[in-house]
C-alpha positions as protocol buffer text, in pm:
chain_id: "A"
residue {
  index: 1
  type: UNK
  ca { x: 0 y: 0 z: 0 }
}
residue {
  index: 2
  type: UNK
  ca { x: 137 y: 335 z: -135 }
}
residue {
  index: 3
  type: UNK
  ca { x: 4 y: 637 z: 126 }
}
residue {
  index: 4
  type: UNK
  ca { x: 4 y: 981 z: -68 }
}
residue {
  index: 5
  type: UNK
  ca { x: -105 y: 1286 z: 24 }
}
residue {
  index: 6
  type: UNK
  ca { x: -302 y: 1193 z: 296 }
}
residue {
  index: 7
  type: UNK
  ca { x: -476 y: 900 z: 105 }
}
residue {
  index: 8
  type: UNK
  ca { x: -394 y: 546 z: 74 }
}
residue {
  index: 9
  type: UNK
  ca { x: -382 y: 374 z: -269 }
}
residue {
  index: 10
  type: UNK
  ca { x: -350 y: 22 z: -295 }
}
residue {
  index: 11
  type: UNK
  ca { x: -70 y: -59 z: -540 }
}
residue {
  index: 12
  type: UNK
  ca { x: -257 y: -208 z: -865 }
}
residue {
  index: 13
  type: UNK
  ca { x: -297 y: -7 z: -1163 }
}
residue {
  index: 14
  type: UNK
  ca { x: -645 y: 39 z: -1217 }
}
residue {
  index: 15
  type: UNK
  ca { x: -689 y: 117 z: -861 }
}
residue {
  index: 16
  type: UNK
  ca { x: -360 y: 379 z: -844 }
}
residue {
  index: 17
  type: UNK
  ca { x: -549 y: 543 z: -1197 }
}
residue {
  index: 18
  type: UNK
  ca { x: -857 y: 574 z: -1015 }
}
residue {
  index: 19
  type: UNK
  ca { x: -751 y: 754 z: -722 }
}
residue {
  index: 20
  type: UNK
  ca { x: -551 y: 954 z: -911 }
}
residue {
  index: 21
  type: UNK
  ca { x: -842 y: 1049 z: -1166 }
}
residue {
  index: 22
  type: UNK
  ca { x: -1057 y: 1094 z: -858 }
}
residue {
  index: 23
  type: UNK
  ca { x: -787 y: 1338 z: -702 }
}
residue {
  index: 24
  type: UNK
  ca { x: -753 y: 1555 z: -989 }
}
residue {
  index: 25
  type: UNK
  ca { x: -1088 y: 1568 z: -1055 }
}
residue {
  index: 26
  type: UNK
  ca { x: -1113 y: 1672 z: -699 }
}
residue {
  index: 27
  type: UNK
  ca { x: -820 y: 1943 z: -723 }
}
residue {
  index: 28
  type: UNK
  ca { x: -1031 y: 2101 z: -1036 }
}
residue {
  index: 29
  type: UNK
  ca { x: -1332 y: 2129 z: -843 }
}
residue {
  index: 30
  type: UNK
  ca { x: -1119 y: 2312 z: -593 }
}
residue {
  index: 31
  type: UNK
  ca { x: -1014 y: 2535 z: -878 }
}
residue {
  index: 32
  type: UNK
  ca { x: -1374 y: 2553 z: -1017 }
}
residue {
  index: 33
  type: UNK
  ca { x: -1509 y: 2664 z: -697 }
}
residue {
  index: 34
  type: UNK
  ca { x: -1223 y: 2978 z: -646 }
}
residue {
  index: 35
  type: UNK
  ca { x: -1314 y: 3062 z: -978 }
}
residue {
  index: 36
  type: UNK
  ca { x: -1717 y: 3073 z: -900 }
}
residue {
  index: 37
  type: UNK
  ca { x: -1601 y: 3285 z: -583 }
}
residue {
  index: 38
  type: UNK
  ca { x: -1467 y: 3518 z: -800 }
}
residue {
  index: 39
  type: UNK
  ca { x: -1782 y: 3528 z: -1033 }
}
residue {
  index: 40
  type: UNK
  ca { x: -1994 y: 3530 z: -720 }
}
residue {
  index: 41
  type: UNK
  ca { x: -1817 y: 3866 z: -577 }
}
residue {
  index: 42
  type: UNK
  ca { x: -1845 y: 4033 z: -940 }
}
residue {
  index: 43
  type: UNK
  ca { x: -2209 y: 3937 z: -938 }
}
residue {
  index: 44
  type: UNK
  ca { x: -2293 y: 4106 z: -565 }
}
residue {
  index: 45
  type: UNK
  ca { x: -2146 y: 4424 z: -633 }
}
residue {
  index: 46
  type: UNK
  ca { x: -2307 y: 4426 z: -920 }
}
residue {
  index: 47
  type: UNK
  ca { x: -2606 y: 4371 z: -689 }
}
residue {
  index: 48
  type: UNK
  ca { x: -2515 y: 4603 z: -485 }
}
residue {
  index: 49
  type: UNK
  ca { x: -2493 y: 4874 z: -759 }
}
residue {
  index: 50
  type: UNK
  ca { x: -2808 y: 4803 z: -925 }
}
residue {
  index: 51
  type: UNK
  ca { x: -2987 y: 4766 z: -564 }
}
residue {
  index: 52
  type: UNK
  ca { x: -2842 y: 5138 z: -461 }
}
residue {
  index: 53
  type: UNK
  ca { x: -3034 y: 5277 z: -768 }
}
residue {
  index: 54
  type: UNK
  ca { x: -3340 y: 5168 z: -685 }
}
residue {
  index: 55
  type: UNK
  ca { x: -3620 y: 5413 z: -585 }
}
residue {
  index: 56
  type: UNK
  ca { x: -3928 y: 5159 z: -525 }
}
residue {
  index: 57
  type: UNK
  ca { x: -3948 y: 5142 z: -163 }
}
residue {
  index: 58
  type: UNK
  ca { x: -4128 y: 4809 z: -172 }
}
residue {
  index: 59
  type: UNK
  ca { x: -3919 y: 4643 z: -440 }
}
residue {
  index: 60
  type: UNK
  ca { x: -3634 y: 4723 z: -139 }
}
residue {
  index: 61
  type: UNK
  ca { x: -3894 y: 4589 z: 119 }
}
residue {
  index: 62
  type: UNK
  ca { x: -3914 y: 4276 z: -98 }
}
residue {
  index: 63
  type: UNK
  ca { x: -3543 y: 4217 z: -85 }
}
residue {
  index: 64
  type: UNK
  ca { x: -3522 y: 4280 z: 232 }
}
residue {
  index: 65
  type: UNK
  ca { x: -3774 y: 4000 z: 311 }
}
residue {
  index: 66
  type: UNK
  ca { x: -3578 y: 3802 z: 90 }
}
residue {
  index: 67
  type: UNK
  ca { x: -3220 y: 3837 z: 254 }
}
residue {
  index: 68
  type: UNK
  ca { x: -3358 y: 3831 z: 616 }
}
residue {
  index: 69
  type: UNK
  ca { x: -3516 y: 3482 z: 529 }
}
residue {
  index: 70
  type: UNK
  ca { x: -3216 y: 3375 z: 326 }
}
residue {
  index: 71
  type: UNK
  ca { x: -3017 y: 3453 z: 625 }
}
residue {
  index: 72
  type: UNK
  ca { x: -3202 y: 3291 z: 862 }
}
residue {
  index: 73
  type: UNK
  ca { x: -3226 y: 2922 z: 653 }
}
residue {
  index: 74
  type: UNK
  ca { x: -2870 y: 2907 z: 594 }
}
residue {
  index: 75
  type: UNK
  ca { x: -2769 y: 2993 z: 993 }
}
residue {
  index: 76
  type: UNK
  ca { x: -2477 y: 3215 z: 818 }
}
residue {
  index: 77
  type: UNK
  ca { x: -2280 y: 2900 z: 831 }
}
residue {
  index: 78
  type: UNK
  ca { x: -1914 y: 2932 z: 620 }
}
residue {
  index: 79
  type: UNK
  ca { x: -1851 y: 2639 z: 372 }
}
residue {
  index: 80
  type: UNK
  ca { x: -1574 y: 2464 z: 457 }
}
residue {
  index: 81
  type: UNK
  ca { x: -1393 y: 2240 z: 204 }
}
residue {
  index: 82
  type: UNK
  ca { x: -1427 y: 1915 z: 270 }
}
residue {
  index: 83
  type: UNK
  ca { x: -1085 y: 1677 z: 323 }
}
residue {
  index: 84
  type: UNK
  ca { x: -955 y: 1386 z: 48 }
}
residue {
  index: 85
  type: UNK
  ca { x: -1081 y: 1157 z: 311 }
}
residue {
  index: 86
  type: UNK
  ca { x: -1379 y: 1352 z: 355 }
}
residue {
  index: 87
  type: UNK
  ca { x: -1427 y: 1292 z: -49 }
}
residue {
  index: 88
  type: UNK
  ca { x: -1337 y: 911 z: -56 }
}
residue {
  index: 89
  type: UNK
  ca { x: -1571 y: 823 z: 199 }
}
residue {
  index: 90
  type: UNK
  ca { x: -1849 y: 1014 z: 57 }
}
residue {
  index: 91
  type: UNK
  ca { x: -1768 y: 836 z: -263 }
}
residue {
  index: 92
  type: UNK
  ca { x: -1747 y: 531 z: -138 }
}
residue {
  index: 93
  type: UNK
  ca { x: -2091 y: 594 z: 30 }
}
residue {
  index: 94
  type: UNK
  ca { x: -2238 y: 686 z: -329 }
}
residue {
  index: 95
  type: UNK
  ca { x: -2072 y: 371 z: -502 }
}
residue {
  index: 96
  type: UNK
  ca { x: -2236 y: 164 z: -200 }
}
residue {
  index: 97
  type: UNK
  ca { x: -2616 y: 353 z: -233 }
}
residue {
  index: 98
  type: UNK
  ca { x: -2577 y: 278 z: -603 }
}
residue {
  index: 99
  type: UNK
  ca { x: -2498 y: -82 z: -587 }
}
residue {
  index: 100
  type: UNK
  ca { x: -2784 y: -123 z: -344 }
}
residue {
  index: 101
  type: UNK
  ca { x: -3021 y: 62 z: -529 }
}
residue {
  index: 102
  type: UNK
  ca { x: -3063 y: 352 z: -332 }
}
residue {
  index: 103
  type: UNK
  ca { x: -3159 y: 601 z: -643 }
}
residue {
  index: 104
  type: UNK
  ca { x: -3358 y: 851 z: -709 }
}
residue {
  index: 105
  type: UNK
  ca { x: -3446 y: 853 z: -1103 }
}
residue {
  index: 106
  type: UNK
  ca { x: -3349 y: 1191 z: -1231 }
}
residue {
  index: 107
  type: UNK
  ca { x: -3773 y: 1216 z: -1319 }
}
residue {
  index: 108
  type: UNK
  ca { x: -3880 y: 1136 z: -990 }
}
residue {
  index: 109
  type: UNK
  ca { x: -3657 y: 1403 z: -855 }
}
residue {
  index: 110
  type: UNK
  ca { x: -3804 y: 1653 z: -1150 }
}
residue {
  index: 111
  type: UNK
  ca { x: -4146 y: 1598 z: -1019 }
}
residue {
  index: 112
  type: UNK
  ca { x: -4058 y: 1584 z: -696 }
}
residue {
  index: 113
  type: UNK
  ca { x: -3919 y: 1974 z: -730 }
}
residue {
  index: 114
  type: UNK
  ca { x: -4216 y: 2066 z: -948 }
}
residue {
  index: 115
  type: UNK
  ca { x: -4426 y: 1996 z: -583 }
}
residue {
  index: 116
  type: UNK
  ca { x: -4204 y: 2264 z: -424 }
}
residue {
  index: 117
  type: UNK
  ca { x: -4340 y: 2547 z: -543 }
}
C-alpha cells in the first residue's frame, strides 16, 4: 500500500489510476469553486450597484424580506472544504447507495421539485 497525500492507494494499476483520476478531478473542483467565488463577488457588487439605484421602496422591502429569510435558513454557516478523506468516503458511500439501489431517477426528482413550489 502506497500512502500519498493523505490517502492510501492500494498498489494495482487500475486502482492507483482511479484515485488519481478521482484526485484531480477533486483538485479542479477546488479550482472551479475559487473561480465561482470570484464570479460570485463580481455578481454582488453588481447587486449592490443596481440595488443602490433603486427608488421603489417596496421592491427594497421585498429584498429585504428576501435576505432576512435567506439569512435565517442558511444559519450564516461558512462552507468549509471538505478533506480527500472527507471525499473518498463520501464516494465510497455513493458507489455503496448505487450498488444497493438507493436512487432517485433523475424524473422522480423533477417531479418531486415541481411539488415545491
Amino acid at each position: 500500500m502506497l500512502n500519498c497525500e493523505g490517502y492510501n492507494i492500494l498498489a494495482t494499476g487500475s486502482k492507483i489510476r482511479k484515485q488519481r483520476k478521482i484526485a484531480t478531478e477533486f483538485n479542479n473542483s477546488v479550482f472551479f469553486d475559487k473561480k465561482l467565488k470570484m464570479d460570485l463577488e463580481a455578481r454582488k457588487i453588481e447587486f449592490i450597484q443596481e440595488f443602490l439605484k433603486l427608488q421603489n421602496e417596496e421592491a427594497i422591502l421585498r429584498l429585504e424580506k428576501v435576505l432576512k429569510k435567506v439569512k435565517k435558513l442558511s444559519g450564516n454557516k461558512e462552507i468549509q472544504p471538505m478533506s480527500i478523506t472527507e471525499f473518498n468516503k463520501r464516494i465510497d458511500k455513493s458507489m455503496k447507495d448505487s450498488i444497493e439501489g438507493k436512487l432517485t431517477e433523475v424524473n422522480d426528482l423533477m417531479a418531486d421539485i415541481e411539488k415545491w413550489s
